[in-house]
C-alpha positions as CSV (number, residue, x, y, z in Angstrom):
1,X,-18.7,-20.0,-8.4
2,X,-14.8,-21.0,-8.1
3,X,-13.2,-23.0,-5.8
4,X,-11.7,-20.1,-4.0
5,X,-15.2,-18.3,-3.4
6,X,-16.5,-21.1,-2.3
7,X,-13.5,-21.6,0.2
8,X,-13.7,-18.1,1.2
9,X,-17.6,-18.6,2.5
10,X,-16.7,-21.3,4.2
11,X,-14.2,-20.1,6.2
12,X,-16.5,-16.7,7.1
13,X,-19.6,-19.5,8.0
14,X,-16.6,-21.4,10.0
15,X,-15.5,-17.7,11.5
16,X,-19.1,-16.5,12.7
17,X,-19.3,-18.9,15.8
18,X,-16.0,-17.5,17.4
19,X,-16.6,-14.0,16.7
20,X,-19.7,-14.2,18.5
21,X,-18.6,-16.5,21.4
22,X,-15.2,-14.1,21.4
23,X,-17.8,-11.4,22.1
24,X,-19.9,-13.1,24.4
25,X,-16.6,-13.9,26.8
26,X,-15.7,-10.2,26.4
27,X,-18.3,-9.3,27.6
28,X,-18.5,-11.4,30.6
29,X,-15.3,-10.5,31.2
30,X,-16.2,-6.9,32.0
31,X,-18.6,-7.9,34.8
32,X,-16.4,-8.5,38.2
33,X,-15.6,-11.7,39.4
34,X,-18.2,-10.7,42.8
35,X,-21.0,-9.4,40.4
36,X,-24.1,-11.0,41.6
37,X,-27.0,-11.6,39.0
38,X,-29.9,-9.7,39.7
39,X,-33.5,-9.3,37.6
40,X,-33.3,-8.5,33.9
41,X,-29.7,-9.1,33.5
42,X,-29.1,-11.6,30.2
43,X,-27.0,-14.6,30.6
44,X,-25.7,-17.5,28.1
45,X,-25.5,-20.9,29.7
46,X,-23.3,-23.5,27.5
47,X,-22.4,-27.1,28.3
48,X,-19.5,-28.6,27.3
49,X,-19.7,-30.8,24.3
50,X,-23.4,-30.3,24.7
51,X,-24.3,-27.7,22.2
52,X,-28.6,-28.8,22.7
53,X,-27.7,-27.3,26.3
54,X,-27.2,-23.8,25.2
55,X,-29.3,-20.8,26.2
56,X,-30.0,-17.4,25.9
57,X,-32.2,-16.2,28.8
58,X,-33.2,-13.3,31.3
59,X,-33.1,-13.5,34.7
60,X,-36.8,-13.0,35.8
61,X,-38.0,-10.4,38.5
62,X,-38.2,-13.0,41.1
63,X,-34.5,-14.1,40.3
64,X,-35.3,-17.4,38.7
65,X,-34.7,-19.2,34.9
66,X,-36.3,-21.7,33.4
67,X,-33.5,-24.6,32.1
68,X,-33.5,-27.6,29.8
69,X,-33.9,-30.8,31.5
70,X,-34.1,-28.9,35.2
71,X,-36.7,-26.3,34.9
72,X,-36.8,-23.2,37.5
73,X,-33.3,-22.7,38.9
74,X,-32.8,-19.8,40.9
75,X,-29.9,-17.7,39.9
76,X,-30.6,-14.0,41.3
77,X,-27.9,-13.4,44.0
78,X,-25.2,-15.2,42.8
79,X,-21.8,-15.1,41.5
80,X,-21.3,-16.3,38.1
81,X,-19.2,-18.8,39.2
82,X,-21.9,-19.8,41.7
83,X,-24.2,-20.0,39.2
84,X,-22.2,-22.3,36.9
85,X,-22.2,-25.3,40.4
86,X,-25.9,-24.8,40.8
87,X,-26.6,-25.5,37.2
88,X,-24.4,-28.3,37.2
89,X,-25.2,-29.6,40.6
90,X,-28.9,-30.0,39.0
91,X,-28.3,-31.3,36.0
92,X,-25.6,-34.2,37.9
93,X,-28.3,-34.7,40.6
94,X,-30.7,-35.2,38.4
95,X,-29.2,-38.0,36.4
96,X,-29.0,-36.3,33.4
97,X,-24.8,-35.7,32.9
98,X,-22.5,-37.4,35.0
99,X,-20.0,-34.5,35.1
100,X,-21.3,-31.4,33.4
101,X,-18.9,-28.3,32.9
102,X,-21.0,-25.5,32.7
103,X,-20.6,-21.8,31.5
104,X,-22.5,-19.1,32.1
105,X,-21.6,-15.5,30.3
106,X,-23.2,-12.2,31.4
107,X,-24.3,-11.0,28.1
108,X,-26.5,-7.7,29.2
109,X,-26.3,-6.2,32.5
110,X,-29.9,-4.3,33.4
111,X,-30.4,-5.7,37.5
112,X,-27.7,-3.6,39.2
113,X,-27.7,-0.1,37.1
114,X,-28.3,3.2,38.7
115,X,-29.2,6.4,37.1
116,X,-27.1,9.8,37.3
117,X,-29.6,13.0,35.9
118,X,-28.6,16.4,36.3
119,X,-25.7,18.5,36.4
120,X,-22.9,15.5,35.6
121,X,-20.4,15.2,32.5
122,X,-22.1,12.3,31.2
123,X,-26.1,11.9,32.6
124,X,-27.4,8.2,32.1
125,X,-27.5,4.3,33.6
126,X,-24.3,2.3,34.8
127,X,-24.0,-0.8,35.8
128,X,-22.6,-1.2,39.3
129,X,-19.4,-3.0,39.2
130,X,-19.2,-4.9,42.7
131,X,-21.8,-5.1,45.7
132,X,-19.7,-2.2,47.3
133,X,-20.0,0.5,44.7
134,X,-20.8,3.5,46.4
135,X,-21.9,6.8,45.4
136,X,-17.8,8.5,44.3
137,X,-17.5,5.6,42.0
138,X,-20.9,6.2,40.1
139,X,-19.8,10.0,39.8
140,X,-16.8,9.3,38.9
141,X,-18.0,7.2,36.2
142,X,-20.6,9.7,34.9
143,X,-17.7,12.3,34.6
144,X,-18.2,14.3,37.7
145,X,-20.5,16.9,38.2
146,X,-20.4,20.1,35.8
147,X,-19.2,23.5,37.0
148,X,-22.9,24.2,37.5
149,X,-23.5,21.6,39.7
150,X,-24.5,21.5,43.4
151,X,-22.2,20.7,46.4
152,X,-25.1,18.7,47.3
153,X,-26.5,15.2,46.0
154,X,-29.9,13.3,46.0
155,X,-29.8,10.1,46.1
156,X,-33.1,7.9,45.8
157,X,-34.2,4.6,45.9
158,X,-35.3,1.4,48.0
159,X,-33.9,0.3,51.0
160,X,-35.6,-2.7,52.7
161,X,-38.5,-2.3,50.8
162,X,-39.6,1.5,51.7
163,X,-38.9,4.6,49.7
164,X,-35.4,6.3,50.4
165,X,-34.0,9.1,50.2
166,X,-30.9,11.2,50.9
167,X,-28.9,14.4,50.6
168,X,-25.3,14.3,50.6
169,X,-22.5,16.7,50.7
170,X,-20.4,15.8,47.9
171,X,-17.0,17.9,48.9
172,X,-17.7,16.5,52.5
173,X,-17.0,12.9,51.1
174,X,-13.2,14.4,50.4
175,X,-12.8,16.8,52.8
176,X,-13.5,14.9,56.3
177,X,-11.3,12.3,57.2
178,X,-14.0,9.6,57.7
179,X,-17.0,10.7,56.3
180,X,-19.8,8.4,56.0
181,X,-21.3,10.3,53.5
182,X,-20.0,8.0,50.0
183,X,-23.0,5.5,50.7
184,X,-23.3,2.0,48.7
185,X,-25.6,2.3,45.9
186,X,-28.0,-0.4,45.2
187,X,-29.3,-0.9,42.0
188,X,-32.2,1.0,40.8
189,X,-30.7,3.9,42.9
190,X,-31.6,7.4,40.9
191,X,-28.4,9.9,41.5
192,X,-29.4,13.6,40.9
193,X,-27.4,16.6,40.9
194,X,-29.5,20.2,40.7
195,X,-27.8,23.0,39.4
196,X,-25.9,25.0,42.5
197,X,-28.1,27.8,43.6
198,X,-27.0,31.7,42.1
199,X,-27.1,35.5,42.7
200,X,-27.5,38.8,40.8
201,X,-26.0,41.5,40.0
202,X,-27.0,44.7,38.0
203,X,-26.9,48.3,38.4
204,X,-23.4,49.7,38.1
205,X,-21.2,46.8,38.7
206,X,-18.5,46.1,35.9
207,X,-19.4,42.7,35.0
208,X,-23.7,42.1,36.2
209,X,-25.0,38.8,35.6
210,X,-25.6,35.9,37.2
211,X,-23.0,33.8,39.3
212,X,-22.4,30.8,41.2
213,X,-22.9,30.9,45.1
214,X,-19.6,29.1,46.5
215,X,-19.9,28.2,50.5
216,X,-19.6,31.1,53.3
217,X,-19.9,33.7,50.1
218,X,-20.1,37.2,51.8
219,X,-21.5,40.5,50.0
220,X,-18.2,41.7,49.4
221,X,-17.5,38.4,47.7
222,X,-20.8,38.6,45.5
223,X,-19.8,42.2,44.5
224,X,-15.9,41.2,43.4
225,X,-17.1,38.0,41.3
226,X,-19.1,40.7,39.4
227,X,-16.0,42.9,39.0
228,X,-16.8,45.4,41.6
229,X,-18.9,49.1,41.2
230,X,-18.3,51.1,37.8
231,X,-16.7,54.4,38.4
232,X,-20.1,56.1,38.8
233,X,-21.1,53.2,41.0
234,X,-20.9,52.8,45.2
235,X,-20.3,49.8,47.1
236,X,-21.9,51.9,49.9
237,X,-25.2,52.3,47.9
238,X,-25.9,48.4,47.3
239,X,-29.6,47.3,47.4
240,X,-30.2,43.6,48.2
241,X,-33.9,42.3,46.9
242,X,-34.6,39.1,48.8
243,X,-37.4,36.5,48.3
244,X,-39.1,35.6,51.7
245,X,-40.5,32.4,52.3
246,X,-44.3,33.7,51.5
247,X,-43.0,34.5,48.0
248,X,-42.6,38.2,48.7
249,X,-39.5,40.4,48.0
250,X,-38.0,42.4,50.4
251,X,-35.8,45.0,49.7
252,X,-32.2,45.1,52.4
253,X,-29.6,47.3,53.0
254,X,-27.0,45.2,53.3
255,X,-23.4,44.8,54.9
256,X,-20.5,43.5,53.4
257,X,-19.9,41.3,55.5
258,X,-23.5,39.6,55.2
259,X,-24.0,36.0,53.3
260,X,-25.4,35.7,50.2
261,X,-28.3,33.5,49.6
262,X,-30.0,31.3,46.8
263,X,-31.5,34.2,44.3
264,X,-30.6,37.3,46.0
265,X,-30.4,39.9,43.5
266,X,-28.3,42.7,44.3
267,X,-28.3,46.5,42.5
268,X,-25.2,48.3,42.4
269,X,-26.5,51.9,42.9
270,X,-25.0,55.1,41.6
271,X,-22.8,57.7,43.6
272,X,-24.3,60.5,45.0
273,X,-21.3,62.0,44.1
């Protein structure tokens, strides 16, 4: 092997350890200077000029880790930074260092994630970014909901230790001045958006299919979204099947100025004319 190979693996073996602890900061970097450390996120502790000191570890369900020299230190609910003096305070108090300067990286966040399902851009788990993220941000970060989405969100979870759940009106969140409906999630939180409720339309109408309800949608609404009657078709001749609470299907006569409801199916009769 020359000289030059041999220098060339050296300098990789000398390269390894800062690529990794370049990553490691990078990745702490991401989390928010408020981020508080919750059960199963990963951290890496390091001491300064102490390289025995170093650990890889999970935060445990009941918030605690188990450290060198210290043994159980309770981390869950704090600050990075906070987490750093407690580690130090320990290892000072107990006689161990006389002034430790201690590190502690956020390697893999998995305590404060909540899961969007449903009808969103991008369906699966973030990490919340600060103890105020509320439900817009989450959204936002999941790309929105999809065309086919409802105007109406389900939020579930645990809130002092008892199931929770809640539907909220996304638009309302925007449209009201000071709406209290963009509610702090809290990790674990499960965000699901159903696909937005639909009509009918067949018979002789130019375009039947199926088609989103929007809010306050009339009958004369319905019937323009599906491009109106044929020529051999009446807007005076419509026939509105609707499924009653018991499962039956009634068949209406209806007006135009009537609302439209989830799964209405409306027939575009021909003219007697």
């Amino acid at each position: 092997m020359s000289r030059f190979t041999a220098f060339l693996r050296w300098l990789c073996a000398l390269a390894l350890p800062l690529v990794a602890s370049a990553a490691l900061a990078q990745a702490s970097a991401t989390a928010p200077a408020d981020y508080a450390l919750a059960a199963g996120d990963t951290v890496r502790i390091q001491v300064f000029q102490n390289p025995d000191l170093t650990l890889d570890t999970r935060v445990s369900e009941s918030g605690l880790i188990t450290y060198p020299l210290i043994g159980a230190v309770r981390l869950g609910g704090l600050s990075l930074g906070a987490a750093e003096q407690r580690i130090a305070q320990a290892l000072k108090s107990g006689g161990f260092l006389q002034n430790p300067q201690v590190t502690v990286l956020l390697t893999q966040v998995r305590g404060h994630q909540v899961s969007v399902l449903g009808q969103v851009g991008r369906p699966g788990r973030f990490a919340l970014e600060s103890a105020n993220t509320r439900l817009s941000d989450v959204l936002a970060n999941a790309g929105g909901a999809t065309p086919a989405g409802d105007d109406v969100v389900i939020v579930t979870g645990t809130r002092e230790g008892k199931p929770f759940r809640q539907e909220i009106d996304l638009p309302a969140i925007f449209l009201r001045a000071h709406s209290d409906a963009d509610i702090v999630l809290q990790g674990g939180d499960v965000v699901y958006v159903h696909r937005a409720p639909v009509f009918y339309v067949y018979g002789e109408a130019q375009r039947p299919g199926s088609f989103r309800i929007e809010r306050g949608m009339t009958v004369m609404q319905a019937l323009a979204q599906a491009g109106g009657p044929t020529p051999r078709g009446s807007q005076n001749r419509l026939l509105l099947h609707r499924q009653q609470p018991d499962g039956s299907v009634q068949a209406l006569s209806p007006q135009m100025g009537d609302l439209v409801q989830a799964n209405d199916v409306l027939y575009v009769r021909e003219s007697l004319f």
